[in-house]
N, C-alpha and C positions, 0 to 999 in steps of 0.2 A: 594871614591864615591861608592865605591863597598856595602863596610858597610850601608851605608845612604838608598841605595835601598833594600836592604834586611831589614830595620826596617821599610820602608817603607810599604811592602808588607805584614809583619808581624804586622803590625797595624793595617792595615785595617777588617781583620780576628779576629783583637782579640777584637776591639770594639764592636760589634757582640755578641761575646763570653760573655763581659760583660755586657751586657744590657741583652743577654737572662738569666743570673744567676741571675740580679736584679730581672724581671721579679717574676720568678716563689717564689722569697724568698718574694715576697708581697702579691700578690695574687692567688687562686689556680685555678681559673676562667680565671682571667686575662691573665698569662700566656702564654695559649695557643693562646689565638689571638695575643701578642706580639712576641711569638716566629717564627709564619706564616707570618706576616709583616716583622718582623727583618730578617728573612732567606732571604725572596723577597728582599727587602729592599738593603741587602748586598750583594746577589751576583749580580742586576743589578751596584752596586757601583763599586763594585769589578771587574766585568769584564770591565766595561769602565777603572778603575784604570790600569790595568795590561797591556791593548792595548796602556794607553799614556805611562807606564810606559816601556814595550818593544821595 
């Protein structure tokens, strides 16, 4: 169980991670409003994940 919450918690950060790298390899414009959404985007996810996930 232990394991299971730890890729849990390491998911959610890396999806994030992935979309901002898609992001900037498409457009050089684009990017930067993706990257401002995705950060917002993730850490309101993120901290609701973490408080059910605790």
């Amino acid at each position: 169980r232990s394991v299971v919450r730890a890729q849990g918690r390491a998911g959610a950060p890396q999806a994030p991670l992935l979309r901002i790298t898609a992001g900037p390899a498409h457009s050089s414009d684009d990017p930067i409003d993706i990257d401002s959404e995705s950060e917002e985007f993730t850490g309101g996810e993120m901290e609701e994940e973490t408080e059910d996930m605790e």
